[in-house]
N, CA, C and O atoms as a GROMACS GRO file, in nm:
protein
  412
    1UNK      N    1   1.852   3.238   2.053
    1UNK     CA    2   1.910   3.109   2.021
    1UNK      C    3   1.803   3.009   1.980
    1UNK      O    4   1.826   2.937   1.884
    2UNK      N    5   1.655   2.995   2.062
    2UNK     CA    6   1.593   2.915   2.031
    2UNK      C    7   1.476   2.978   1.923
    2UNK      O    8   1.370   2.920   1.897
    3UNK      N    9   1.519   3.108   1.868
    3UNK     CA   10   1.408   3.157   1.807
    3UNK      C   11   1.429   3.102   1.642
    3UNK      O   12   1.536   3.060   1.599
    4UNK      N   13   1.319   3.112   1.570
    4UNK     CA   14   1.374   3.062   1.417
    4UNK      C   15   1.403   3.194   1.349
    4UNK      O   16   1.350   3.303   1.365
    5UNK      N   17   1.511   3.151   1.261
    5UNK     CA   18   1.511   3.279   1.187
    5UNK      C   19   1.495   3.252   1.045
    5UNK      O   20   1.556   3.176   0.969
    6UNK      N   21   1.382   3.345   1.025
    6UNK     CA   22   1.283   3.394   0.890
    6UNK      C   23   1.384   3.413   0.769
    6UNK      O   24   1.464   3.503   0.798
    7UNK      N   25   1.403   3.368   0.664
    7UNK     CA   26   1.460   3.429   0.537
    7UNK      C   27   1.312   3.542   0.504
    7UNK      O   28   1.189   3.543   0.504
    8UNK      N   29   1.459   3.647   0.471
    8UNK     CA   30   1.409   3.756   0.427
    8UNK      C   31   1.361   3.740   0.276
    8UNK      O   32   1.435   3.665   0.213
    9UNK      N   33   1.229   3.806   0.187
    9UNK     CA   34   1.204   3.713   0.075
    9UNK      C   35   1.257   3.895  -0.008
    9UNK      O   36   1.238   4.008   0.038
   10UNK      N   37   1.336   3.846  -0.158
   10UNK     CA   38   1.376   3.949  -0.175
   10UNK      C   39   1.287   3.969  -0.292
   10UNK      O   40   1.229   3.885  -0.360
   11UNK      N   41   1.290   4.135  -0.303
   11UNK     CA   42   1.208   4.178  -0.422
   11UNK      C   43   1.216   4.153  -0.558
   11UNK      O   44   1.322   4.157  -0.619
   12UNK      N   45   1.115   4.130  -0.606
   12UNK     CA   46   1.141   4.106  -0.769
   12UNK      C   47   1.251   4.240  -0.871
   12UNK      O   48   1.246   4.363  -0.878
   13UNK      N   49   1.312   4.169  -0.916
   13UNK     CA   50   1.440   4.237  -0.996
   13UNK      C   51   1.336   4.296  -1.146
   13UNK      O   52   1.356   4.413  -1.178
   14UNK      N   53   1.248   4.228  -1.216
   14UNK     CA   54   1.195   4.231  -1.322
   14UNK      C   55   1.080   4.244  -1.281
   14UNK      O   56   1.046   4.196  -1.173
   15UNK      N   57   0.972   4.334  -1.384
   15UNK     CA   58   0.842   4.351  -1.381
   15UNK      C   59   0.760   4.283  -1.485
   15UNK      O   60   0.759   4.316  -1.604
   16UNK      N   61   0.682   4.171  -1.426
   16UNK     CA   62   0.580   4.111  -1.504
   16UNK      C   63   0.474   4.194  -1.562
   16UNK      O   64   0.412   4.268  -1.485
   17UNK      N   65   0.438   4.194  -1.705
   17UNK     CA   66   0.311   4.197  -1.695
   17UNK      C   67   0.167   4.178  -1.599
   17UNK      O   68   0.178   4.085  -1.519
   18UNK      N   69   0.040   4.248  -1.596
   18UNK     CA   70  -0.020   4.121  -1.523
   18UNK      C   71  -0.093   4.056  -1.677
   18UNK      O   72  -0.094   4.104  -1.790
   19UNK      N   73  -0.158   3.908  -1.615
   19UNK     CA   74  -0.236   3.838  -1.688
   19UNK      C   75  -0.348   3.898  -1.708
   19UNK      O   76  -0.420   3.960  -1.630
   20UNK      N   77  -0.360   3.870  -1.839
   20UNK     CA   78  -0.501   3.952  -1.892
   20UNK      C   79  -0.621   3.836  -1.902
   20UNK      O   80  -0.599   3.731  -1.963
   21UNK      N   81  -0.739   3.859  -1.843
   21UNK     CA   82  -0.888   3.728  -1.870
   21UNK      C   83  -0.922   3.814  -1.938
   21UNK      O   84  -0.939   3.934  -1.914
   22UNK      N   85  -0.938   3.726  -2.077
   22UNK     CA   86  -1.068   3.752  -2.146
   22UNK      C   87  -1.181   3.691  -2.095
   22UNK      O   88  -1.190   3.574  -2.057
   23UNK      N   89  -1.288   3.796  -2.094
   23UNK     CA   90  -1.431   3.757  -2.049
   23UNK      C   91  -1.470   3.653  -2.180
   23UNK      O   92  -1.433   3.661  -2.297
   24UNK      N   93  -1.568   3.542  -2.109
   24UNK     CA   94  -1.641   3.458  -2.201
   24UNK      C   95  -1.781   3.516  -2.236
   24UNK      O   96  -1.794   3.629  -2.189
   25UNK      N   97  -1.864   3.483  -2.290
   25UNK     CA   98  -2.029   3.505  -2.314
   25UNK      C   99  -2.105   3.386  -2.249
   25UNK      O  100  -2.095   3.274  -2.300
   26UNK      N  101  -2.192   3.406  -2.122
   26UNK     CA  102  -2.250   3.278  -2.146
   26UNK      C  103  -2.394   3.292  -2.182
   26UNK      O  104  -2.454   3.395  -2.151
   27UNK      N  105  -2.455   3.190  -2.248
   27UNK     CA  106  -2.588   3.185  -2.319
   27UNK      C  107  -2.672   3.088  -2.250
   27UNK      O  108  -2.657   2.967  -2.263
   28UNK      N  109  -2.771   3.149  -2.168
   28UNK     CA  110  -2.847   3.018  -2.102
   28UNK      C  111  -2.905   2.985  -2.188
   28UNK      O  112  -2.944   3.045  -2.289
   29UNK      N  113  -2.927   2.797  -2.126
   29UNK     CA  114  -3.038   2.707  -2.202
   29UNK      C  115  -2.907   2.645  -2.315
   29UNK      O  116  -2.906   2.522  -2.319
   30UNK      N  117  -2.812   2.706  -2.393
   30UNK     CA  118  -2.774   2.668  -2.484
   30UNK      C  119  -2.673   2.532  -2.423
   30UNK      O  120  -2.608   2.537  -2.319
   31UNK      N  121  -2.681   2.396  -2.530
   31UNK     CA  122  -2.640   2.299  -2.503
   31UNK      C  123  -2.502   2.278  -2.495
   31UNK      O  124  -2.431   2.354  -2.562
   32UNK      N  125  -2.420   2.144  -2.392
   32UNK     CA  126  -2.320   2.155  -2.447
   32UNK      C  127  -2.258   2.068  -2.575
   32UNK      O  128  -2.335   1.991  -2.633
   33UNK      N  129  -2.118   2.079  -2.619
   33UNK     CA  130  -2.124   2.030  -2.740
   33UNK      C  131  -2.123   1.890  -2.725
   33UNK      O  132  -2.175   1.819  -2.811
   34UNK      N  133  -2.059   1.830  -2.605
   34UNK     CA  134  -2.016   1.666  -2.584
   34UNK      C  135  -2.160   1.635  -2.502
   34UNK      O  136  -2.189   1.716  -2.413
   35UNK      N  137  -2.225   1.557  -2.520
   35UNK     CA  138  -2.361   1.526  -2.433
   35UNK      C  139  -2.306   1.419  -2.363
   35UNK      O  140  -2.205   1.378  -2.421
   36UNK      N  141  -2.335   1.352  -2.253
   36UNK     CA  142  -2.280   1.195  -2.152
   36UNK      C  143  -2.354   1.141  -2.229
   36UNK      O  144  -2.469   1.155  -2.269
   37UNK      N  145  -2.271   1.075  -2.244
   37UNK     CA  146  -2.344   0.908  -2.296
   37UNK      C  147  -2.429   0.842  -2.223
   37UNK      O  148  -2.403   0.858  -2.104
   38UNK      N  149  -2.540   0.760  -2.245
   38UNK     CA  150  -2.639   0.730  -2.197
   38UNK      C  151  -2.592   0.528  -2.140
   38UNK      O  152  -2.577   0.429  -2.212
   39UNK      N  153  -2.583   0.541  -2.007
   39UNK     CA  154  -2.535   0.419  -1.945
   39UNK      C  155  -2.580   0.286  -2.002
   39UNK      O  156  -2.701   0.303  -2.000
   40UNK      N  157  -2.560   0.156  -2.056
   40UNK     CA  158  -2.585   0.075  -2.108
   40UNK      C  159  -2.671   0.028  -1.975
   40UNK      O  160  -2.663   0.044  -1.853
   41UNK      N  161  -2.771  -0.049  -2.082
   41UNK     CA  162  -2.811  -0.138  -1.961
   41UNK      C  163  -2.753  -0.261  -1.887
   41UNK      O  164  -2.647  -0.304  -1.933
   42UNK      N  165  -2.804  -0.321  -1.784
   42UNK     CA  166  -2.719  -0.432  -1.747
   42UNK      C  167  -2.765  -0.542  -1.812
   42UNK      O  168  -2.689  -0.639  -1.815
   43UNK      N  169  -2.905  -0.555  -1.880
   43UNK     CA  170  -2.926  -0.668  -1.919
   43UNK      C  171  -2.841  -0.665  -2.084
   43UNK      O  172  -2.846  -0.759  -2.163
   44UNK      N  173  -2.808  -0.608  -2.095
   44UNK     CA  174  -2.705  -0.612  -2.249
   44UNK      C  175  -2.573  -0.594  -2.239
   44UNK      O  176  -2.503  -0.568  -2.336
   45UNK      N  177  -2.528  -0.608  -2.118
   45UNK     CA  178  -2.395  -0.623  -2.123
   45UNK      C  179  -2.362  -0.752  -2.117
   45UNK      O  180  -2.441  -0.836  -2.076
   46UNK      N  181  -2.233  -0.781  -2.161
   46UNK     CA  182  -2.192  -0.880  -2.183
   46UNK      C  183  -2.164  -0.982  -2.070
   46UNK      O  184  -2.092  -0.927  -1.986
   47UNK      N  185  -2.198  -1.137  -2.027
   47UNK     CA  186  -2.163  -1.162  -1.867
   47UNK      C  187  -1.992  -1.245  -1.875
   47UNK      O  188  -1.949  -1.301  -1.976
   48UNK      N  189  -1.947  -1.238  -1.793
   48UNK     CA  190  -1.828  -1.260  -1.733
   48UNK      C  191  -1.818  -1.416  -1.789
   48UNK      O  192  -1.918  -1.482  -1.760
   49UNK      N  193  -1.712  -1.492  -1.867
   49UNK     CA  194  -1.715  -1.603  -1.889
   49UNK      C  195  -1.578  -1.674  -1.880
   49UNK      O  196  -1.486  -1.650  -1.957
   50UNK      N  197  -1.574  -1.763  -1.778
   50UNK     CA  198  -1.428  -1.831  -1.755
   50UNK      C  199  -1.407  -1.916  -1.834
   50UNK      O  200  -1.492  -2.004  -1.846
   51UNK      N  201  -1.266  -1.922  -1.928
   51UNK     CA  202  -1.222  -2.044  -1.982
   51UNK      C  203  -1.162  -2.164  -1.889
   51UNK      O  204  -1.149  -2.187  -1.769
   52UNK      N  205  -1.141  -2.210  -1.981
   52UNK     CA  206  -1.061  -2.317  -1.922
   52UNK      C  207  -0.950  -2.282  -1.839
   52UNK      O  208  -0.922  -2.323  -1.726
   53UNK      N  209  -0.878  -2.180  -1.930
   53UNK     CA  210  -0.760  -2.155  -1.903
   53UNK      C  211  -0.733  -2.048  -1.836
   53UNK      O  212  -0.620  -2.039  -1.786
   54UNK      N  213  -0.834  -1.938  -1.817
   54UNK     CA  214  -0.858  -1.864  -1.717
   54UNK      C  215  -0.885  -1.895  -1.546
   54UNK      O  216  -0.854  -1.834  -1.444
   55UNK      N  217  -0.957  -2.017  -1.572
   55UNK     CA  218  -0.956  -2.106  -1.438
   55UNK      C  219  -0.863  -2.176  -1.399
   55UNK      O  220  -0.860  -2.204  -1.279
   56UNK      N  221  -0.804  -2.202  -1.448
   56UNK     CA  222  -0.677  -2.302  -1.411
   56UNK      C  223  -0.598  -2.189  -1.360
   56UNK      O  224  -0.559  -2.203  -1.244
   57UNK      N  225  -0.560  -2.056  -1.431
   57UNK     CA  226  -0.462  -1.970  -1.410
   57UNK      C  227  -0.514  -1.932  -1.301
   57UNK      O  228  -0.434  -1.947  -1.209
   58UNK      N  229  -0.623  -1.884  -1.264
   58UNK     CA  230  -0.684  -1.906  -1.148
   58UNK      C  231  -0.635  -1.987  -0.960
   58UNK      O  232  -0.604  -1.956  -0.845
   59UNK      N  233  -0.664  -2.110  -1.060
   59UNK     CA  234  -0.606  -2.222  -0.938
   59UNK      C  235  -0.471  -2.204  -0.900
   59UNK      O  236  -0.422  -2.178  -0.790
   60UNK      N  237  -0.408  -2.226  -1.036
   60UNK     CA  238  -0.300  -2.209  -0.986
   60UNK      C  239  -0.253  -2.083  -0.907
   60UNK      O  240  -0.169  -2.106  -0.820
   61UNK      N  241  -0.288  -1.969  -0.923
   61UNK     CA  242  -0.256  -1.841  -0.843
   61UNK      C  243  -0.317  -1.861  -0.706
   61UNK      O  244  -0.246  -1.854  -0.606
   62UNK      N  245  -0.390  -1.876  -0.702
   62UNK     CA  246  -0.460  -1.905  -0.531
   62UNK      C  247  -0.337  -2.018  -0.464
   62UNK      O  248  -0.272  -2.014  -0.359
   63UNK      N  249  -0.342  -2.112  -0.575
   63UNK     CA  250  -0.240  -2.247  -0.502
   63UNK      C  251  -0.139  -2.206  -0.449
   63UNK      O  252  -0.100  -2.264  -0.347
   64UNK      N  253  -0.057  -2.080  -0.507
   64UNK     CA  254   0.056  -2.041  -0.532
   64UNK      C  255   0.080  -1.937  -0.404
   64UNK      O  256   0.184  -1.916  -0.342
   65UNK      N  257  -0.030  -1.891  -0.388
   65UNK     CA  258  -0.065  -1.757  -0.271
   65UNK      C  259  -0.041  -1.817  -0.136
   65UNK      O  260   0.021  -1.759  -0.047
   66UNK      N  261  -0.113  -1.985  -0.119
   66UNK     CA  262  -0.112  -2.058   0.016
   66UNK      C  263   0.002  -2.095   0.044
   66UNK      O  264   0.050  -2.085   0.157
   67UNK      N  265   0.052  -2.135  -0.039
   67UNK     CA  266   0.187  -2.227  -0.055
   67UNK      C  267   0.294  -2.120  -0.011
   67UNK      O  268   0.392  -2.172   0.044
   68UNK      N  269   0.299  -2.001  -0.021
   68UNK     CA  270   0.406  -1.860   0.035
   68UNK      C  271   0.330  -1.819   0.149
   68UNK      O  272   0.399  -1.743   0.216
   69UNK      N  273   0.199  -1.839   0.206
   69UNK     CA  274   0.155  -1.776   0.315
   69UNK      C  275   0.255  -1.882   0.409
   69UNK      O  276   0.350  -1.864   0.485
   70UNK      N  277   0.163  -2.026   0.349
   70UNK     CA  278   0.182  -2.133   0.412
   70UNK      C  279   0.347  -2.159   0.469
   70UNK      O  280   0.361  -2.217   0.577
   71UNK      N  281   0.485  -2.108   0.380
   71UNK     CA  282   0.570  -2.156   0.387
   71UNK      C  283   0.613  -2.019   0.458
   71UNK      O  284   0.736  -2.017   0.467
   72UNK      N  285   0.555  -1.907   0.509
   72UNK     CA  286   0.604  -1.745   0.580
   72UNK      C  287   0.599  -1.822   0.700
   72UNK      O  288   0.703  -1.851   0.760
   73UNK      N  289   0.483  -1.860   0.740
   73UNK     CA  290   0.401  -1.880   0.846
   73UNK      C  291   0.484  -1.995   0.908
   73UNK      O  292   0.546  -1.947   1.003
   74UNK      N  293   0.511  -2.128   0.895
   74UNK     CA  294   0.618  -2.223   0.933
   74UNK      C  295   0.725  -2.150   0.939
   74UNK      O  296   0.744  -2.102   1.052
   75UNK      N  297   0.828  -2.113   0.834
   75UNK     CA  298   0.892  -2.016   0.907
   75UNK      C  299   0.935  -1.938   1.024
   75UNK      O  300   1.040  -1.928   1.087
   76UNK      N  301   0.783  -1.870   1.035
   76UNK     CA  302   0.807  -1.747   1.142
   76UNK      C  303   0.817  -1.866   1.310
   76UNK      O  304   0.888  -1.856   1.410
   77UNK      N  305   0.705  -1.971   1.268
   77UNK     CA  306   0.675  -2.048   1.418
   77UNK      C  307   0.818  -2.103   1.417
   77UNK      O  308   0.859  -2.101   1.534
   78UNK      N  309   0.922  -2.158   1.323
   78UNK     CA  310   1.018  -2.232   1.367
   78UNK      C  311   1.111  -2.149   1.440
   78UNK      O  312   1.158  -2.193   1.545
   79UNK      N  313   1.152  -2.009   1.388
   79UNK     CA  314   1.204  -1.934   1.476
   79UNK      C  315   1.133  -1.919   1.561
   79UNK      O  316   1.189  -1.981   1.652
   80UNK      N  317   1.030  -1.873   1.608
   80UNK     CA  318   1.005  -1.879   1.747
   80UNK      C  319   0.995  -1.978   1.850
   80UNK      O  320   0.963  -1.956   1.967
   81UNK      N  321   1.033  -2.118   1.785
   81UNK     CA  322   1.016  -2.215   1.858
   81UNK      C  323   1.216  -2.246   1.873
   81UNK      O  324   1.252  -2.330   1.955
   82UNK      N  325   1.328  -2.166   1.784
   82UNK     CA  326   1.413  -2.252   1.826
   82UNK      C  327   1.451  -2.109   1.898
   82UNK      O  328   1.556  -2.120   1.962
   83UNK      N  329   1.407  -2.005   1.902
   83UNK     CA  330   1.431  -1.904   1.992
   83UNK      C  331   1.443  -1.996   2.139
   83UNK      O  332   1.547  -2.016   2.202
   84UNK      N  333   1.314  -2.044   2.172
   84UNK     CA  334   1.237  -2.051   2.294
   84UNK      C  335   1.341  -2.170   2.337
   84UNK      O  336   1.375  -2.174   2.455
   85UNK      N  337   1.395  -2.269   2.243
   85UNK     CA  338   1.487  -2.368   2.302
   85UNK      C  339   1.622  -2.315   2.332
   85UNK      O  340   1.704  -2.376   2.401
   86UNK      N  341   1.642  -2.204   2.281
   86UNK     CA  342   1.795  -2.164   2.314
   86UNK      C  343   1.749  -2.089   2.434
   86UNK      O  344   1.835  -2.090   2.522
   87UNK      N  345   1.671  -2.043   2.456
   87UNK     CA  346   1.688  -1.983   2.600
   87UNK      C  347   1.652  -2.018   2.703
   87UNK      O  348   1.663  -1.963   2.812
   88UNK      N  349   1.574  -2.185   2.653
   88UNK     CA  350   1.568  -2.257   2.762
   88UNK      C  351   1.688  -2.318   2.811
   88UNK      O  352   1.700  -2.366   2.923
   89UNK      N  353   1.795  -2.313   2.706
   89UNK     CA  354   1.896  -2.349   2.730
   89UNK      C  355   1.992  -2.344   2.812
   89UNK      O  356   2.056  -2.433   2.869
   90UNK      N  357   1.999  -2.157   2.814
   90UNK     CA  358   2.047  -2.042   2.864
   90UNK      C  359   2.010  -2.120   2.989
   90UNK      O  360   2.092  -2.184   3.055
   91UNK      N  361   1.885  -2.110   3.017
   91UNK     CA  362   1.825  -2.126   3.137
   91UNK      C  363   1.894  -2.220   3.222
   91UNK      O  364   1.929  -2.189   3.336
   92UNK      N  365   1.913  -2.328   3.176
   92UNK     CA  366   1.905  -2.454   3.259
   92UNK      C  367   2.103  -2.434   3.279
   92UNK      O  368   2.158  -2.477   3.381
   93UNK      N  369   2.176  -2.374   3.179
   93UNK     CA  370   2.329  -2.358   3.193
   93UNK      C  371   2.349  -2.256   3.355
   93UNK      O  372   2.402  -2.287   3.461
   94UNK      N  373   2.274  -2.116   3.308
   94UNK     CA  374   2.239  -2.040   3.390
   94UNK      C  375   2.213  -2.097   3.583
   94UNK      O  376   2.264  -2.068   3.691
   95UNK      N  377   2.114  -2.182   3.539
   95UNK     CA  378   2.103  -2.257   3.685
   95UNK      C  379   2.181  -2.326   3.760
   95UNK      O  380   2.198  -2.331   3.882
   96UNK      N  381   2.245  -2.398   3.634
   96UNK     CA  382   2.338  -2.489   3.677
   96UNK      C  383   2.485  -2.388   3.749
   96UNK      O  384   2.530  -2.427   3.857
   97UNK      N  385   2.528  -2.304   3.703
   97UNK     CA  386   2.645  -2.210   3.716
   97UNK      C  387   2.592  -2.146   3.848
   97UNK      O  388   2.690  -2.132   3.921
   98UNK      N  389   2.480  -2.099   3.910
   98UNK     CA  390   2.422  -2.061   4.031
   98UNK      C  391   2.415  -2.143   4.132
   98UNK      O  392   2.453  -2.113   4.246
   99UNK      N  393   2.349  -2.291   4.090
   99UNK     CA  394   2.347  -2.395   4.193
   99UNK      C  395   2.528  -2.442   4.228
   99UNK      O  396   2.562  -2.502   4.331
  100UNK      N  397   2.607  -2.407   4.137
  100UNK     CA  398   2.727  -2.451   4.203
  100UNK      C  399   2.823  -2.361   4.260
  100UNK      O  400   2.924  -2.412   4.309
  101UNK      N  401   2.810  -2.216   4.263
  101UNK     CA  402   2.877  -2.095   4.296
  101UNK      C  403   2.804  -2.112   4.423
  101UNK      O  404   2.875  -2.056   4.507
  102UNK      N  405   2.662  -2.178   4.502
  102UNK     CA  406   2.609  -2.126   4.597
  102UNK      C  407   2.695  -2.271   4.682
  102UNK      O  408   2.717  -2.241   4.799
  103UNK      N  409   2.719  -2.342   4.664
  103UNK     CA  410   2.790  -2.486   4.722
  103UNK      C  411   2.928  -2.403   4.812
  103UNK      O  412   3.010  -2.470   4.873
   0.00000   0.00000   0.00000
């Protein structure tokens, strides 16, 4: 009951070929055809240049990032702060319904 049971794997109906490798030749020393390109230097590359309008798009995206952290974050504290008043609520109803059942 708790054992697994195995599918049986069934035999091939059709006979493949097998794959045939052709052997390659290899020739030491001989080059290859694509050579790596030889890394630019850093002093000739081009340096990083902000426009105007690259900076602004800039600002504004950062502005934009605080402003949704900023507005998660208030959020999350207001629920946890009107959590904490409703069950202080609870609380004090709670007490009250105990202090007068004990009378």
């Amino acid at each position: 009951m708790f054992r697994p049971k195995l599918p049986t794997m069934p035999h091939p109906t059709g006979t493949a070929p097998p794959a045939v490798v052709q052997p390659t030749t290899v020739t030491p020393g001989a080059q290859s055809p694509l050579a790596p390109a030889a890394p630019v230097p850093a002093s000739t590359r081009p340096a990083v240049q902000l426009t105007p309008g690259t900076a602004l798009a800039l600002v504004g995206g950062g502005t934009a990032v605080v402003l949704v952290v900023g507005a998660i974050l208030v959020s999350m504290l207001l629920a946890v702060a009107v959590t904490a008043a409703s069950v202080a609520v609870c609380a004090v109803v709670l007490r009250s319904l105990v202090s007068q059942h004990r009378r």
